[in-house]
Biotite code that builds the C-alpha atoms (Angstrom):
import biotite.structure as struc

atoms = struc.array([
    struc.Atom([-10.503, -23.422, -48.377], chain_id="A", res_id=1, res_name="UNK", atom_name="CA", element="C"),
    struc.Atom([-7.042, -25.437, -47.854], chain_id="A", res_id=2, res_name="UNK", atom_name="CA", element="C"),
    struc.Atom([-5.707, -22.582, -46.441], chain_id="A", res_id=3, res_name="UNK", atom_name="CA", element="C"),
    struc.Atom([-8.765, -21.760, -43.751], chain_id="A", res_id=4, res_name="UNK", atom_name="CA", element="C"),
    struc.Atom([-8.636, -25.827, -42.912], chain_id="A", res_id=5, res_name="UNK", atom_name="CA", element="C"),
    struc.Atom([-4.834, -25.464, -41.901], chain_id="A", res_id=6, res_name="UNK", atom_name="CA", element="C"),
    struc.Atom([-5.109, -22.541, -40.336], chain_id="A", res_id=7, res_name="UNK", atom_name="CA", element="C"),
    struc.Atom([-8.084, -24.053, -38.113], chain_id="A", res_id=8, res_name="UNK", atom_name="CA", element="C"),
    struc.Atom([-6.122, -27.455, -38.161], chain_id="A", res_id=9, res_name="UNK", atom_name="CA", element="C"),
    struc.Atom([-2.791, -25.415, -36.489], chain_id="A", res_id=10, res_name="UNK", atom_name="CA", element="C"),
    struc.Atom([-4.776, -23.293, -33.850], chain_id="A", res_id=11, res_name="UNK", atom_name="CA", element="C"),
    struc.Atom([-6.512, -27.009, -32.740], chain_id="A", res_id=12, res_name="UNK", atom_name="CA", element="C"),
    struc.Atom([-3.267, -28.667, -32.257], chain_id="A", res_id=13, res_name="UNK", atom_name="CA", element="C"),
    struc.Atom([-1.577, -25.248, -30.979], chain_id="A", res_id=14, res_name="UNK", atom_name="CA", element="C"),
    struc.Atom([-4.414, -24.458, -28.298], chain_id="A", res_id=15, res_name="UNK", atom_name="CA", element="C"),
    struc.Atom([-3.793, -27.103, -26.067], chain_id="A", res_id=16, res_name="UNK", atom_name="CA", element="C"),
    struc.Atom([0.027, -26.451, -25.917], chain_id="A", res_id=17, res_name="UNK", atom_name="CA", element="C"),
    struc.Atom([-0.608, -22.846, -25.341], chain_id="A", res_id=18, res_name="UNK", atom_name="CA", element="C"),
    struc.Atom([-2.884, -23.180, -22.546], chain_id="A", res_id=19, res_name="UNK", atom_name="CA", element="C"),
    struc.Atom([-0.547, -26.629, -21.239], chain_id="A", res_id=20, res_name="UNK", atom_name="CA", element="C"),
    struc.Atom([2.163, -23.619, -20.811], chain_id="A", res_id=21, res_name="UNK", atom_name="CA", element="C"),
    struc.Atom([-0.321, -20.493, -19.133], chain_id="A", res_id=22, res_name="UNK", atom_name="CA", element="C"),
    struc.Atom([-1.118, -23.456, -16.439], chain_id="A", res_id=23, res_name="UNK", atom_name="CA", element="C"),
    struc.Atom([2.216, -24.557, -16.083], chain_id="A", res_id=24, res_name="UNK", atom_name="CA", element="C"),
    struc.Atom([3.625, -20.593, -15.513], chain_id="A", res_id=25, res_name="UNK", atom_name="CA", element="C"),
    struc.Atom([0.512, -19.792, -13.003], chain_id="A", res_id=26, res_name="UNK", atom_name="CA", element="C"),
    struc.Atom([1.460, -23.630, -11.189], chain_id="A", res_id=27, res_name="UNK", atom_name="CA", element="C"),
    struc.Atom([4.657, -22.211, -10.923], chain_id="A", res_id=28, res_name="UNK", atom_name="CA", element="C"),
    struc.Atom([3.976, -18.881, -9.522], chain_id="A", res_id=29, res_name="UNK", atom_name="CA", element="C"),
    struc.Atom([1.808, -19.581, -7.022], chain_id="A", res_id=30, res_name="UNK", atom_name="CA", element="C"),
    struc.Atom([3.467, -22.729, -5.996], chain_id="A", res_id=31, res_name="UNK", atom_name="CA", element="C"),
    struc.Atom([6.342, -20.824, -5.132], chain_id="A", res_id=32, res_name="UNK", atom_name="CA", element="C"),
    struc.Atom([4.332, -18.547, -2.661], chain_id="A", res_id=33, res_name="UNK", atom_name="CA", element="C"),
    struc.Atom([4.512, -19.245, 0.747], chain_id="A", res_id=34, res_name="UNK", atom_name="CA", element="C"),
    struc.Atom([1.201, -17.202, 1.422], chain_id="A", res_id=35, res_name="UNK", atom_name="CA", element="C"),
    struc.Atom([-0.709, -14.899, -0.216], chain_id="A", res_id=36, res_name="UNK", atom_name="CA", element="C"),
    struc.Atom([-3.292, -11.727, 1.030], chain_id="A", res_id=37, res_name="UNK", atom_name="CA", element="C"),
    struc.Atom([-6.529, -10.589, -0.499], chain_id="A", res_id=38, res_name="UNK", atom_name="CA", element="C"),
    struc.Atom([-8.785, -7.821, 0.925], chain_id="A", res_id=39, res_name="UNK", atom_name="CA", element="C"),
    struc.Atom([-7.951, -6.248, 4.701], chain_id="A", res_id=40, res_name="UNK", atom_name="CA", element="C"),
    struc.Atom([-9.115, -4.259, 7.309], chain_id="A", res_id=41, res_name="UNK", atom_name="CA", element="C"),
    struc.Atom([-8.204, -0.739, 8.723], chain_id="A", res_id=42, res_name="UNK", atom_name="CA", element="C"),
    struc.Atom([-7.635, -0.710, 12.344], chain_id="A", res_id=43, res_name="UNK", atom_name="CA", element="C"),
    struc.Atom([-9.865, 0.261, 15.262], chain_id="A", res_id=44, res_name="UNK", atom_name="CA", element="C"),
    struc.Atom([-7.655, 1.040, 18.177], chain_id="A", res_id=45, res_name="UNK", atom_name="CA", element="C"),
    struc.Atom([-9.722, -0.147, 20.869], chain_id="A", res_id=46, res_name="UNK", atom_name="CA", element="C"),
    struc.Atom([-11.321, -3.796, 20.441], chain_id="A", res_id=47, res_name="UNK", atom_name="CA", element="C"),
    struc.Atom([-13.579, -3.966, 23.858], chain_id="A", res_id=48, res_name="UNK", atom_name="CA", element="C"),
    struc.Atom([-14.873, -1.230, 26.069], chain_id="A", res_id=49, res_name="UNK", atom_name="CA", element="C"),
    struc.Atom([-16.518, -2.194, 29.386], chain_id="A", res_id=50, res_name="UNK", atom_name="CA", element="C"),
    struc.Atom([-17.640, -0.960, 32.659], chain_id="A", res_id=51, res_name="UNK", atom_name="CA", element="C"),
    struc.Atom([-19.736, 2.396, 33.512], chain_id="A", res_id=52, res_name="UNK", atom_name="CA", element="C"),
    struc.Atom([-19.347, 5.577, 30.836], chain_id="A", res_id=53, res_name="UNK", atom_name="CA", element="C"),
    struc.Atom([-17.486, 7.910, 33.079], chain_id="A", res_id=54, res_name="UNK", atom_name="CA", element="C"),
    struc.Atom([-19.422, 11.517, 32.321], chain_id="A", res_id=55, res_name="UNK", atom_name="CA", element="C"),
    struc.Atom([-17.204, 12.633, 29.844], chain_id="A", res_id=56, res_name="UNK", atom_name="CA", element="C"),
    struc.Atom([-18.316, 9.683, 28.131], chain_id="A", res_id=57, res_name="UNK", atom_name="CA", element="C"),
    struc.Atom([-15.133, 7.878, 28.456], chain_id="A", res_id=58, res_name="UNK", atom_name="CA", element="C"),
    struc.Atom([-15.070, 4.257, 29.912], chain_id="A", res_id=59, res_name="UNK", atom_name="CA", element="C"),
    struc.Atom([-13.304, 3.085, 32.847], chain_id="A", res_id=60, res_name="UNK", atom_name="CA", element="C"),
    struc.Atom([-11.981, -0.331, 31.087], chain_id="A", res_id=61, res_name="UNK", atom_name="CA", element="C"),
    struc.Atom([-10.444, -0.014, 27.547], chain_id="A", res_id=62, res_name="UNK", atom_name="CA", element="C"),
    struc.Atom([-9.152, -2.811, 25.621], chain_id="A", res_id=63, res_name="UNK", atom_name="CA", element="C"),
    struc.Atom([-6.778, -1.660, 22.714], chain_id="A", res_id=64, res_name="UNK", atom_name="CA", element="C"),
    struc.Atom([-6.707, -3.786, 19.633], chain_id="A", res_id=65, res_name="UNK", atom_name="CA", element="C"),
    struc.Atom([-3.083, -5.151, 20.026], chain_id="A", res_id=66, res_name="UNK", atom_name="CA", element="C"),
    struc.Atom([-2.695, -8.016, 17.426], chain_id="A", res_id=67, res_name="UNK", atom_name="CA", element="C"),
    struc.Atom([0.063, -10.293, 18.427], chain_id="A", res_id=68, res_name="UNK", atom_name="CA", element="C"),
    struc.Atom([2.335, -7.911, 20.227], chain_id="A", res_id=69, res_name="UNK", atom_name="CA", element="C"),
    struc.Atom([1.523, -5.366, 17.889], chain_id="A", res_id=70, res_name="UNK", atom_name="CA", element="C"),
    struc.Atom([-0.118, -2.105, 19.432], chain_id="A", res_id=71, res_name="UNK", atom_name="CA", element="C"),
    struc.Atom([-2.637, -0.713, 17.279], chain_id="A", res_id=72, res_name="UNK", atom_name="CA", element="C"),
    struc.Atom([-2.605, 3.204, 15.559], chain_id="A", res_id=73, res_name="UNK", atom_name="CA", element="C"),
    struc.Atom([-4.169, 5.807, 17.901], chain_id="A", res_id=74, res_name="UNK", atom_name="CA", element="C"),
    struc.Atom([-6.893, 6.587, 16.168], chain_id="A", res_id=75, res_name="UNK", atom_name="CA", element="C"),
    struc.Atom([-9.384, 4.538, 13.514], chain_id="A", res_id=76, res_name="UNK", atom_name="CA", element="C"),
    struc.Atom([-7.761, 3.990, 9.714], chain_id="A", res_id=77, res_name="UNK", atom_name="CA", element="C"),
    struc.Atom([-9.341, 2.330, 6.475], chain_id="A", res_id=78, res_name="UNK", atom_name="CA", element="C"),
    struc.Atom([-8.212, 0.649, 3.392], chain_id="A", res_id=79, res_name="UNK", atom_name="CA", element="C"),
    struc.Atom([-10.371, 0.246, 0.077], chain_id="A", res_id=80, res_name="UNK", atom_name="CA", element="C"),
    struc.Atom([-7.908, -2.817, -1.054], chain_id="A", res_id=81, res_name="UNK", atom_name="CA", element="C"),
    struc.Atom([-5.128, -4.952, -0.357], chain_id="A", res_id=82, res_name="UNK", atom_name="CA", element="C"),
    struc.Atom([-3.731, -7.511, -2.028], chain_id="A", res_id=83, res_name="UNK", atom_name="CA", element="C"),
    struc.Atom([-0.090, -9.558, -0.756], chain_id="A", res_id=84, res_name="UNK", atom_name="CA", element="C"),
    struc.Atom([1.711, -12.433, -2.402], chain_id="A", res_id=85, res_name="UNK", atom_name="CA", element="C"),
    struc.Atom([4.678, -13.473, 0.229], chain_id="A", res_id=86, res_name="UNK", atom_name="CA", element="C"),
    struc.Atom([7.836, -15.967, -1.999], chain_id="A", res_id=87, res_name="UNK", atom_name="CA", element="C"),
    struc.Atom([9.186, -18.983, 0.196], chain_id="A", res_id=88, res_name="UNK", atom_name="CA", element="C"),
    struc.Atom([12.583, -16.840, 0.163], chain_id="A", res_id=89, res_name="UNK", atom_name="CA", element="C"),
    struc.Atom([11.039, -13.888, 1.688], chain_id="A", res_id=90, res_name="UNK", atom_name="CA", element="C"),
    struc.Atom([10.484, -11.683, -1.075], chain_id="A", res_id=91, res_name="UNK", atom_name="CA", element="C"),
    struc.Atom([7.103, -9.372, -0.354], chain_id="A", res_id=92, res_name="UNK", atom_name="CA", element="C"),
    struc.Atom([4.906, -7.903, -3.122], chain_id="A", res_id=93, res_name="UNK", atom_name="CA", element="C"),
    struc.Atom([1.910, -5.789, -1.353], chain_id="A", res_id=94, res_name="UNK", atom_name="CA", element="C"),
    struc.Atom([-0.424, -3.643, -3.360], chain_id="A", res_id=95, res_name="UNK", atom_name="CA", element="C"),
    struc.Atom([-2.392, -1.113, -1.083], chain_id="A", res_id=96, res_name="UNK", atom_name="CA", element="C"),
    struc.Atom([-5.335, 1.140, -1.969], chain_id="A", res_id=97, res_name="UNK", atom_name="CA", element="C"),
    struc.Atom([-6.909, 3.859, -0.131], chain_id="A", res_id=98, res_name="UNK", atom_name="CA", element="C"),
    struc.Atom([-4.850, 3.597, 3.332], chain_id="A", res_id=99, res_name="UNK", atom_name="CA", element="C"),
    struc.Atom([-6.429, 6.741, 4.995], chain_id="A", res_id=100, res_name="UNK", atom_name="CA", element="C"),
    struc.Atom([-7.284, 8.257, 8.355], chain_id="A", res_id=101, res_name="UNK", atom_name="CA", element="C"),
    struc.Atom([-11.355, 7.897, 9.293], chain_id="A", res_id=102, res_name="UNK", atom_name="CA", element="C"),
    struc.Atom([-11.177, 10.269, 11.918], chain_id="A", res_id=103, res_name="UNK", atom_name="CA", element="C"),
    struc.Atom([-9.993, 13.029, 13.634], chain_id="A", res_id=104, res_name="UNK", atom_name="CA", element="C"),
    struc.Atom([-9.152, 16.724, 12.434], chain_id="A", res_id=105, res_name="UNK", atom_name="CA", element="C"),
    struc.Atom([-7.310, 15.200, 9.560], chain_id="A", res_id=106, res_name="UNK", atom_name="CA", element="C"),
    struc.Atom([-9.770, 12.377, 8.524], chain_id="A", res_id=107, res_name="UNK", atom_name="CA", element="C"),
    struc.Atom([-9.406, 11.615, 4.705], chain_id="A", res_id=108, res_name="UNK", atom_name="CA", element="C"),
    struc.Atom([-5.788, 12.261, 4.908], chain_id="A", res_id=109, res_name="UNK", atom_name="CA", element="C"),
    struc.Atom([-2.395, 10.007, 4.525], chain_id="A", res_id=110, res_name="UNK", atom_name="CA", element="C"),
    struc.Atom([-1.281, 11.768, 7.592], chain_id="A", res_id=111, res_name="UNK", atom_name="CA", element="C"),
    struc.Atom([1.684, 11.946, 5.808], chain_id="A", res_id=112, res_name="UNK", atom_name="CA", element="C"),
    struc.Atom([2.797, 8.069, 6.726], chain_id="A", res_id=113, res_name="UNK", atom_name="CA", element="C"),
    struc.Atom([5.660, 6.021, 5.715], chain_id="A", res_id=114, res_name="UNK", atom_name="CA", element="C"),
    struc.Atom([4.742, 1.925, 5.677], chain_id="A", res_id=115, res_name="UNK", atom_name="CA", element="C"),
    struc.Atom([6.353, -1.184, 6.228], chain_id="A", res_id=116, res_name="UNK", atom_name="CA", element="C"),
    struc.Atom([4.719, -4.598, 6.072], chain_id="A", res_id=117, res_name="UNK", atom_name="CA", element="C"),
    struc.Atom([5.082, -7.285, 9.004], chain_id="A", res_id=118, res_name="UNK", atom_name="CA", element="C"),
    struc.Atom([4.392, -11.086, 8.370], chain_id="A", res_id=119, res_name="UNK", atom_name="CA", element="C"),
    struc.Atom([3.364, -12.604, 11.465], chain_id="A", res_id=120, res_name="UNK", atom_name="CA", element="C"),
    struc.Atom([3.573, -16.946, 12.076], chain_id="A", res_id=121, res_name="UNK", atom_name="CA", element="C"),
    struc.Atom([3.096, -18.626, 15.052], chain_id="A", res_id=122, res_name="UNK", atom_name="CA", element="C"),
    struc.Atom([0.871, -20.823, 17.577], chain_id="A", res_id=123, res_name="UNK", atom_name="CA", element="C"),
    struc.Atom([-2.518, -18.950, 18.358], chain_id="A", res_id=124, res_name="UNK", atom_name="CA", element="C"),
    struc.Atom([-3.713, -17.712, 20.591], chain_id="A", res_id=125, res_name="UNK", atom_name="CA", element="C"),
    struc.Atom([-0.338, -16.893, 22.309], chain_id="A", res_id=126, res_name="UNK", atom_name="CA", element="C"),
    struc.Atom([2.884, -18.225, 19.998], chain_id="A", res_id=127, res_name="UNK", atom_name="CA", element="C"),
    struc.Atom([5.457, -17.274, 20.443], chain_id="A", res_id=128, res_name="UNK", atom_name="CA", element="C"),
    struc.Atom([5.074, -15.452, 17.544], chain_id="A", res_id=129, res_name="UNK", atom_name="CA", element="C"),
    struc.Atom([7.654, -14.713, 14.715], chain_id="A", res_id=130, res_name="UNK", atom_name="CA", element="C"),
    struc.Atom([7.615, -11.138, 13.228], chain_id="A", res_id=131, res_name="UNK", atom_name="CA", element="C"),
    struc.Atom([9.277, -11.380, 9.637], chain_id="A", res_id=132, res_name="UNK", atom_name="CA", element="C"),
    struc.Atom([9.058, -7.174, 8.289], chain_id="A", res_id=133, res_name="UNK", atom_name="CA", element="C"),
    struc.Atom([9.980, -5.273, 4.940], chain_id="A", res_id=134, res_name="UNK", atom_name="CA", element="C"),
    struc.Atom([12.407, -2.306, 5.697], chain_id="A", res_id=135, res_name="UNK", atom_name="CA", element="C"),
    struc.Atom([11.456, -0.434, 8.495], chain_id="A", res_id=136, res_name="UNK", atom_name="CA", element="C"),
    struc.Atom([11.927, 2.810, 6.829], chain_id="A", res_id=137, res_name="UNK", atom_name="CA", element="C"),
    struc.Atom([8.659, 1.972, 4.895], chain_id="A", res_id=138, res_name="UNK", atom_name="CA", element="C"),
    struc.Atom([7.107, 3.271, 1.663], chain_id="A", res_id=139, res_name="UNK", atom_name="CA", element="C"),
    struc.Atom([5.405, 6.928, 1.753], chain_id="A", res_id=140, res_name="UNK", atom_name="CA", element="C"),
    struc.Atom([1.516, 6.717, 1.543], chain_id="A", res_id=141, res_name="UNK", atom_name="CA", element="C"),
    struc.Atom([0.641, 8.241, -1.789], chain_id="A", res_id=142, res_name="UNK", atom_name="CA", element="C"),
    struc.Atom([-1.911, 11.540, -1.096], chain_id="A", res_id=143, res_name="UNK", atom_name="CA", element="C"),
    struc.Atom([-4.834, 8.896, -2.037], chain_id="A", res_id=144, res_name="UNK", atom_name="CA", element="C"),
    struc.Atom([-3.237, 6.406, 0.755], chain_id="A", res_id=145, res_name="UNK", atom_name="CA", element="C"),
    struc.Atom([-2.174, 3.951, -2.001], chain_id="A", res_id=146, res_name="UNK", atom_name="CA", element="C"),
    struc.Atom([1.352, 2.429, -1.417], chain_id="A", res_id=147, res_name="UNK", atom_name="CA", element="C"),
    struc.Atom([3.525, -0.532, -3.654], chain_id="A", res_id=148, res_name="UNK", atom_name="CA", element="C"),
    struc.Atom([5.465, -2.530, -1.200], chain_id="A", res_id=149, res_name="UNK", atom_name="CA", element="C"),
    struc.Atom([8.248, -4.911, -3.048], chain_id="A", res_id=150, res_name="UNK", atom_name="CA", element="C"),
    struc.Atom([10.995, -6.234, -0.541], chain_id="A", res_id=151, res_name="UNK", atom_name="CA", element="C"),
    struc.Atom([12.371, -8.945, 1.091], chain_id="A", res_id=152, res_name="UNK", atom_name="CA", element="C"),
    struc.Atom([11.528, -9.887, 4.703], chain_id="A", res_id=153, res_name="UNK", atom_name="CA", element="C"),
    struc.Atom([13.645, -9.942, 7.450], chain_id="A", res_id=154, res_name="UNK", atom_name="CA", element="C"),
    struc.Atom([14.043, -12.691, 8.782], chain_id="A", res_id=155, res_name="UNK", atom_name="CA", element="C"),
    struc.Atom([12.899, -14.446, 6.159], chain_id="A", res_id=156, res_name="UNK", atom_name="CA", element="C"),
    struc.Atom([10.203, -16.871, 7.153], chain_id="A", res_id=157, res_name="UNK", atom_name="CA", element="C"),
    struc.Atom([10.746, -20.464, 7.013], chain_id="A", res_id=158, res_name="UNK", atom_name="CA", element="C"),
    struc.Atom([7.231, -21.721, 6.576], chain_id="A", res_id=159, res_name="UNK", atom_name="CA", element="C"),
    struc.Atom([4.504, -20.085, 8.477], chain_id="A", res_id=160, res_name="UNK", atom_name="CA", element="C"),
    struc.Atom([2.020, -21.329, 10.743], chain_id="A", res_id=161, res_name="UNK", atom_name="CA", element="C"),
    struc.Atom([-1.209, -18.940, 11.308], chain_id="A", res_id=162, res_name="UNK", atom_name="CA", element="C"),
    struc.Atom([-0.202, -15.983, 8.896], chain_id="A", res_id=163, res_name="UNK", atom_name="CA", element="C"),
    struc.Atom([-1.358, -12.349, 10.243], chain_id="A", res_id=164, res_name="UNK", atom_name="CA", element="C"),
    struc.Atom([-0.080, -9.506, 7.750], chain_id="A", res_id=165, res_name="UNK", atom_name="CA", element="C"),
    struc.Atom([0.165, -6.459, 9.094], chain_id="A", res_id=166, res_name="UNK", atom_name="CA", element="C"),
    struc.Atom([0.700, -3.025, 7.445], chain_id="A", res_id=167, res_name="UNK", atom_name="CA", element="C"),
    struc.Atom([2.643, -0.792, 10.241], chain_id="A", res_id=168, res_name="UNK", atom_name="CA", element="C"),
    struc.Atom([3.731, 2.899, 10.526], chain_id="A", res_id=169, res_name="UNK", atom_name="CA", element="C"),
    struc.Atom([7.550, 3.511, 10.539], chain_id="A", res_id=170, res_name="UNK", atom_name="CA", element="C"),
    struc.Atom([7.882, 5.977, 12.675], chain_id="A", res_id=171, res_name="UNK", atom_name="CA", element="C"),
    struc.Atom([5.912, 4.281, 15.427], chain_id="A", res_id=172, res_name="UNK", atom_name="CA", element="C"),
    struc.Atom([5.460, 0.946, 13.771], chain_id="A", res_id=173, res_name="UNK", atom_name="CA", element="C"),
    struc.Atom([1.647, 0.890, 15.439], chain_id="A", res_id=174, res_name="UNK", atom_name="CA", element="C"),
    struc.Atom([-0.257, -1.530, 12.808], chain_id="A", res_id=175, res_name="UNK", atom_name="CA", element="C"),
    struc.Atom([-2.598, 0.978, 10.315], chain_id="A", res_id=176, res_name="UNK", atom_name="CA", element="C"),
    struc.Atom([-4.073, -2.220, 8.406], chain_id="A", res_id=177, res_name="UNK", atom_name="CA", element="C"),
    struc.Atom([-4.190, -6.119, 8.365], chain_id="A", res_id=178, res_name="UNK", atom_name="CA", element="C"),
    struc.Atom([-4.760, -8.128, 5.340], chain_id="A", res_id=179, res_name="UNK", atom_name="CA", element="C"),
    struc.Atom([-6.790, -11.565, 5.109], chain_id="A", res_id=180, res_name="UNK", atom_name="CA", element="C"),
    struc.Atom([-5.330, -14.567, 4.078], chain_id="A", res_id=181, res_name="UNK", atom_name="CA", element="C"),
    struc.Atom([-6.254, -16.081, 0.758], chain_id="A", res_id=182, res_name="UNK", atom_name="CA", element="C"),
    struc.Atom([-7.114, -19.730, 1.017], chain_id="A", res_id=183, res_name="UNK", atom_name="CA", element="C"),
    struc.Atom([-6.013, -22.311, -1.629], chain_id="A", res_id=184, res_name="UNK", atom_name="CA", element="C"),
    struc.Atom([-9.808, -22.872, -2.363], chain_id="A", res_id=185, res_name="UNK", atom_name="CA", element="C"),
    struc.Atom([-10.548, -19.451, -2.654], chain_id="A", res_id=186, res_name="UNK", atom_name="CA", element="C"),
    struc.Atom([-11.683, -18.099, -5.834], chain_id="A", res_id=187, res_name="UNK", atom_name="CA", element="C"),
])
């Protein structure tokens, strides 16, 4: 009975150290973070159509989806997950899942693609914007499209106003996938 009271007696008083520390460590890792990425979005390379179909069924006015400065893939991609946690110094971490073509003859398919991420800061809606990037050489897409990015930007960002994260091909460096920013109140 002693022995079952200190024991319970020790894990009481222990607990709240234990847990003082796990805080502390997660305080510290996302404090250092300058800004961080949950979710994203494949691209669609043309954002606005307008005007009469021409017969072939074709328009006349075609606006591609160029994100600041960026021009978008040629044709339409997808990602199932991505999650990016960007260090005040400029160290990168991205986690990508199920970057893949969704269409053309080789829909499903990692088209073989190297990656490189791009943080974006700047005024909206027309900066000047500063493009901070991973090595441009890139990671290969796995078959599946998944792809670890861990790197440090160039230039590295000093602070960031309006983040945009793209994920960009490195032999083009068209933009295959944007990420969304996680807010500080977000769950």
């Amino acid at each position: 009975m002693k022995r079952t009271f200190a024991l319970a007696t020790l894990v009481v008083l222990l607990l709240p150290v234990a847990l003082a520390a796990k805080d502390s460590k997660d305080s510290r890792d996302s404090g250092n973070s300058l800004v961080r990425f949950e979710g994203g979005v494949g691209v669609h390379a043309v954002s606005n159509v307008a005007g009469t179909a021409n017969t072939d069924g074709s328009f006349p006015n075609v606006t591609r989806n160029i994100v600041r400065g960026v021009n978008p893939a040629g044709q339409i991609w997808v990602i199932a997950d991505l999650s990016a946690d960007i260090k005040n110094d400029g160290r990168i971490s991205v986690n990508g899942e199920g970057l893949l073509l969704a269409g053309g003859n080789t829909i499903g398919t990692n088209a073989n693609a190297n990656v490189f991420a791009t943080l974006i800061c700047g005024p909206v809606p027309n900066g000047p914007f500063t493009l901070h990037s991973s090595t441009l050489t890139g990671v290969p897409l796995q078959p599946n499209g998944d792809f670890r990015i861990n790197d440090l930007l160039s230039p590295a960002p000093n602070g960031c106003a309006n983040p945009v994260l793209l994920i960009r091909n490195a032999t083009n460096q068209a933009w295959f996938a944007a990420g969304f920013q996680k807010l500080d109140n977000d769950n």
